[in-house]
NUKE-232673 format. One line per 10 residues: number of its first residue (from 1); for each residue x, y, z of C-alpha. Coordinates in Angstrom, 2 decimals. Example, Ala and Ser with C-alpha at 12.3 -4.5 7.8 and 13.67 -1.06 7.14 Angstrom:
1 = 12.30,-4.50,7.80 | 13.67,-1.06,7.14
//
This chain:
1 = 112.11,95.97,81.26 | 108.87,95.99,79.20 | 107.44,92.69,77.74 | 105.88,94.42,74.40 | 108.91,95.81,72.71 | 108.89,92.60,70.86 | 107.97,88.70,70.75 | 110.84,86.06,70.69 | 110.17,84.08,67.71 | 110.87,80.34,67.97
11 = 112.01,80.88,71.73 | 111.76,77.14,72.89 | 113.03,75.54,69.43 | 116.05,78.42,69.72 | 116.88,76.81,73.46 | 116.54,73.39,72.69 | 118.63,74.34,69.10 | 121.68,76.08,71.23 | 122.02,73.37,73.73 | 122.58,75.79,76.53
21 = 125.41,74.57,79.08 | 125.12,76.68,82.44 | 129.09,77.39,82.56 | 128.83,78.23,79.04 | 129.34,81.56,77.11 | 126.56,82.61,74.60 | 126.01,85.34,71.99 | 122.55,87.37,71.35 | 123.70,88.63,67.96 | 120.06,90.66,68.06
31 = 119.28,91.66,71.58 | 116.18,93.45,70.66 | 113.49,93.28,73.53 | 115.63,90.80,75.37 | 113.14,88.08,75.20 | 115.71,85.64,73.57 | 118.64,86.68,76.17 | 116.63,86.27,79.28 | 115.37,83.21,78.06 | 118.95,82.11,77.87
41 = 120.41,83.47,81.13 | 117.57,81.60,82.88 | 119.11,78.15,82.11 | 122.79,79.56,83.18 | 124.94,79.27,86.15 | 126.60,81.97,87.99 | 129.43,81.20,86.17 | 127.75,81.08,82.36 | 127.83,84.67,80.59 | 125.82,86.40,77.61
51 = 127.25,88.99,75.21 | 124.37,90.52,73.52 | 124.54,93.31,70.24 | 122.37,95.41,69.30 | 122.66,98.85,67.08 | 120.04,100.45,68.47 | 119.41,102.81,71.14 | 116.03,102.14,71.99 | 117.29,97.93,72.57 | 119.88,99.08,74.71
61 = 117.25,101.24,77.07 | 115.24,97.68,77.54 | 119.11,96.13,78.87 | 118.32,93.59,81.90 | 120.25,94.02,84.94 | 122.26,91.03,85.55 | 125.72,90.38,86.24 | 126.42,87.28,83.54 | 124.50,89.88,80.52 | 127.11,92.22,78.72
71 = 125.17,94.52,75.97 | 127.11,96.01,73.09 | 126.05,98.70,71.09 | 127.16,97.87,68.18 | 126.41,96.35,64.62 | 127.17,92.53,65.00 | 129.60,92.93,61.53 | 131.70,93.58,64.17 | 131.12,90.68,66.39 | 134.40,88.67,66.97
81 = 136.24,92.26,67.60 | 134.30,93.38,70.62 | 134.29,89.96,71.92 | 137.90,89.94,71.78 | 138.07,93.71,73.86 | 135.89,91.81,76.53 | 138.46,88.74,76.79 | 136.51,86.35,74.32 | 137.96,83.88,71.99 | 135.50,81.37,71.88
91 = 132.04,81.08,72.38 | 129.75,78.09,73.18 | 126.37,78.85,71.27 | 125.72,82.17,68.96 | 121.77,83.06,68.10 | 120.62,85.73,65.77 | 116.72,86.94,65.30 | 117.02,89.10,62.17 | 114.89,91.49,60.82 | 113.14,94.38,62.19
101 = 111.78,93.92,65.65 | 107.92,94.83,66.88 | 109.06,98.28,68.06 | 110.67,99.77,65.27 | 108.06,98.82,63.01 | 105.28,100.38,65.40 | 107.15,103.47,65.34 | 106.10,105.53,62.83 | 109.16,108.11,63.65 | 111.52,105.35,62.46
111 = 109.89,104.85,58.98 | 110.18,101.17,58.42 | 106.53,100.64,57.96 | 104.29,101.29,55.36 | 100.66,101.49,57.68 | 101.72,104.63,59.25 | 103.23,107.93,58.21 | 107.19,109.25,59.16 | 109.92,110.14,57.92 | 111.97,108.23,55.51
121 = 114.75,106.84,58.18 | 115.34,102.92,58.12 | 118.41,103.42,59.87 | 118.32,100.53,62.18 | 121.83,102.59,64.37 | 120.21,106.04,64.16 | 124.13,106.85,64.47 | 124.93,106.26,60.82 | 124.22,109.53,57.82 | 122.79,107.08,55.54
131 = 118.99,107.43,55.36 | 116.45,105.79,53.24 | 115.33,109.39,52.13 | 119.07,109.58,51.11 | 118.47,106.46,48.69 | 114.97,107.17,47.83 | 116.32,110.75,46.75 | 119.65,110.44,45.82 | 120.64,106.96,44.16 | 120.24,107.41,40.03
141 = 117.27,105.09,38.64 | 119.88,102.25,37.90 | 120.46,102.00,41.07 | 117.24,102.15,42.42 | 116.05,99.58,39.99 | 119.08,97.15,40.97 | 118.46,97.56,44.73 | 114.73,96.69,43.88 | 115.22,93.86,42.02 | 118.06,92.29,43.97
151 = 116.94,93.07,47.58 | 112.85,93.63,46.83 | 112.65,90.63,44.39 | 110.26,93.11,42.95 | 108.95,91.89,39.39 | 108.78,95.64,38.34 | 111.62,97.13,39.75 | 112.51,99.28,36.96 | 108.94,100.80,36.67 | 109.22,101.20,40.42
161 = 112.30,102.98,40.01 | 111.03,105.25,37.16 | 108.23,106.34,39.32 | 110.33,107.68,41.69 | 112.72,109.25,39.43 | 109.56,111.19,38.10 | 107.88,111.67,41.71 | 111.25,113.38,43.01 | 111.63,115.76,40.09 | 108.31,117.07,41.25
171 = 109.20,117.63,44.78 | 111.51,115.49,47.66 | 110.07,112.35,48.87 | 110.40,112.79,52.58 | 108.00,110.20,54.06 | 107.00,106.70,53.66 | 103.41,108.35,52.43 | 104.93,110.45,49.92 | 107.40,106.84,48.45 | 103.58,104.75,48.61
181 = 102.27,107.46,46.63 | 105.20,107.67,43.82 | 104.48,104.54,43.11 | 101.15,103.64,43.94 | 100.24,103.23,40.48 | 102.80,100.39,39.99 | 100.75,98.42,42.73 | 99.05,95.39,41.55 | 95.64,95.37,42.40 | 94.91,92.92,45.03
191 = 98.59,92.85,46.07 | 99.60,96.32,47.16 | 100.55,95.20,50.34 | 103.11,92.80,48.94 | 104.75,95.19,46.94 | 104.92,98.49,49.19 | 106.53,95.27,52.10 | 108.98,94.03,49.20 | 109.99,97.91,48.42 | 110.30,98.50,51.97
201 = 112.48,95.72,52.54 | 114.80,96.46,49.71 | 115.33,99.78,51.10 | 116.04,98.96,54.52 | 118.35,96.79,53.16 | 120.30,98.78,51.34 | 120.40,101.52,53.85 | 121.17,99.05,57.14 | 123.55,96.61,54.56 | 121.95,93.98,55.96
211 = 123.65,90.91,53.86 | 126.86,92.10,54.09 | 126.71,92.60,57.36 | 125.03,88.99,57.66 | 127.84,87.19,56.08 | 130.34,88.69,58.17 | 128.18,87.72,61.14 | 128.17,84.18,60.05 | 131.81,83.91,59.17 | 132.86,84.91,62.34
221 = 130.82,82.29,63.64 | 133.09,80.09,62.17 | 135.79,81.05,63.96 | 134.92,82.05,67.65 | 132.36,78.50,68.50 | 133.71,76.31,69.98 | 134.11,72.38,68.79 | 130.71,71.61,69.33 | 129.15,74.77,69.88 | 125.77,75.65,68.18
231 = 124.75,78.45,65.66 | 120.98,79.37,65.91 | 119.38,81.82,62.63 | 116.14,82.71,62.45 | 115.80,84.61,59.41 | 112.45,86.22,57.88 | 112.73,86.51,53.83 | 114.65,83.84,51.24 | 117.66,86.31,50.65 | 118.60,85.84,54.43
241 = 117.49,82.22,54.52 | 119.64,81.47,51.70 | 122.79,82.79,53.07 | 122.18,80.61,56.24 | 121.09,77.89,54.49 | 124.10,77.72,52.20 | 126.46,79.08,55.15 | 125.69,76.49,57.34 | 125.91,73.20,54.52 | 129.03,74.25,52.90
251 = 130.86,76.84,54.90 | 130.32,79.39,52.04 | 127.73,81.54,50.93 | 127.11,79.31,47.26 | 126.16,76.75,48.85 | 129.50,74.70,46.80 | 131.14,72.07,49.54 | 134.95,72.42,48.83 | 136.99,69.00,49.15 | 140.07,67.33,50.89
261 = 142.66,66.12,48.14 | 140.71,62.39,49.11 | 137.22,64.19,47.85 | 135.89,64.42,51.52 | 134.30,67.37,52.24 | 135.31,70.09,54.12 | 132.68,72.10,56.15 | 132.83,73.58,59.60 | 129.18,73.23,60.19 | 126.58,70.15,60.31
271 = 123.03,70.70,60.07 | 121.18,69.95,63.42 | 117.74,69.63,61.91 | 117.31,68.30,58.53 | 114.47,70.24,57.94 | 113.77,74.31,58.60 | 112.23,74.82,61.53 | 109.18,76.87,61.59 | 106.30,78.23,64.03 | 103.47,75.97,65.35
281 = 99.91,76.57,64.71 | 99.85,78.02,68.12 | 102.65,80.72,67.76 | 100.88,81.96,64.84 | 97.94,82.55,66.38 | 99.69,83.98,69.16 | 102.06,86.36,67.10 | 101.30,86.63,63.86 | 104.22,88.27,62.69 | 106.17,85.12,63.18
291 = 104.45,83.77,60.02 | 107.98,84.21,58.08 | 110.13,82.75,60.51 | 112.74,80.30,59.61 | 115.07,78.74,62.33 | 118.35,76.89,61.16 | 120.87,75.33,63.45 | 124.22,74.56,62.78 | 126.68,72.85,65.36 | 130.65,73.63,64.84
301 = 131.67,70.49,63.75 | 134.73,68.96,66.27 | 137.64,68.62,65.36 | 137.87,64.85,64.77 | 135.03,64.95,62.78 | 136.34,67.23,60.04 | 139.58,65.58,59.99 | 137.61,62.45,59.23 | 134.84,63.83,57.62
//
């Protein structure tokens, strides 16, 4: 297995976070390079197991061979039914690295990145018709302008939007050079960079349905830990961090804690760490694409406690 498809993030604080038990079962939500899952199998038993997801085909060529490691392909939406086709009810610790990982942004063939030329792709399960050429192309301005603004936090999403409505009458955008030039114009001096990242991001986004798919992720986490058992997020922009933040306070994705007809509240999570975890000095230095990282931890709250919380 090669070591530079992609850097764990926040490998130690996602150990210590997840509490690993060597009988116990655990989830890789986001196999990726593997770096998170063979960090975890090391501190199992022969009798502890890993389920690990991951969409993509190039993850699932890095796979580890190991009897306790079971790779899916598939999206983790679909989480808690695959579990349940391999036997699994209930789980002991569930991490997720989300994002895009090292090697699909160095490949230019996959088109997530603005520093290199390819075709405009995005599609994180190369399996799926929807392309970002398709939205770049096909989606009316509206759209485009909503997608910006909502997923992008772009400040001028609807001159964004415009631009390419007027680049693609000209001719087809068909790679990430040809969507940086329609709107290079709209670039802020000084913080092109920032946008062209913030319209990439909306994109892949909209093409991968990323927050959907991350709520349904997280809500099944509610339902297959165990009493006890620890959620681990490390999520790389506010839109994700939100959702986890919110998920893992109130059990819902507003963040509102619902109450017991006595006014206690009623949430299947408690916060671990009181405060977001993020890289040391020395992980930045080391891999600087970590800079964005934030880890949250949630442990399923037992039984007892919710009764009595």
């Amino acid at each position: 297995m090669t070591t530079e498809y992609h850097n764990p993030v926040l490998l130690e604080e996602c150990l210590e976070g997840l509490n690993i038990k060597p009988e116990g079962i655990y989830v890789d939500v986001t196999y990726g390079g593997g770096g998170h899952s063979r960090a975890i199998v090391s501190r199992l038993g022969e009798m502890g197991r890993l389920y690990a997801f991951d969409q993509d085909a190039d993850a699932i060529a890095n796979v580890t061979d190991d009897p306790r490691v079971k790779v899916i392909r598939a999206n983790f939406r679909d989480m808690k039914a695959f579990l349940r086709l391999e036997g699994v009810r209930a789980v002991d610790g569930i991490l997720a690295d989300l994002g895009i990982s090292s090697h699909q942004i160095d490949s230019p063939s996959r088109g997530f990145s603005t520093r290199s030329e390819g075709k405009l792709d995005m599609r994180m399960d190369v399996r799926q018709e929807l392309t970002a050429a398709d939205v770049v192309n096909g989606y009316e301005e509206e759209e485009l302008k909503r997608i910006f603004k909502l997923y992008g936090e772009l400040p001028n999403a609807m001159q964004m939007a415009r631009a390419i409505g007027e680049a693609r009458k000209e001719r087809t955008i068909e790679t990430t050079a040809d969507l940086c030039d329609a709107v290079r114009r709209h670039l802020p001096k000084g913080y092109e960079n920032k946008y062209l990242a913030m319209l990439f991001q909306a994109i892949r986004i909209e093409v991968n349905g990323e927050l959907e798919a991350l709520k349904a992720m997280l809500t099944q986490s509610s339902d297959l830990l165990k009493e006890g058992g620890r959620l681990a997020v490390i999520s790389y922009h506010s839109l994700e961090d939100r959702l986890v933040k919110n998920f893992i306070k109130s059990g819902n994705f507003e963040g509102e804690i619902e109450k017991d007809f006595y006014g206690n509240p009623k949430t299947p999570f408690k916060a671990v760490n009181r405060k977001v975890i993020t890289p040391s000095e020395e992980e930045l230095q080391m891999n600087n694409r970590s800079r964005s990282a934030k880890l949250r931890v949630g442990e399923r709250v037992r039984m007892l406690e919710c009764l009595n919380a």
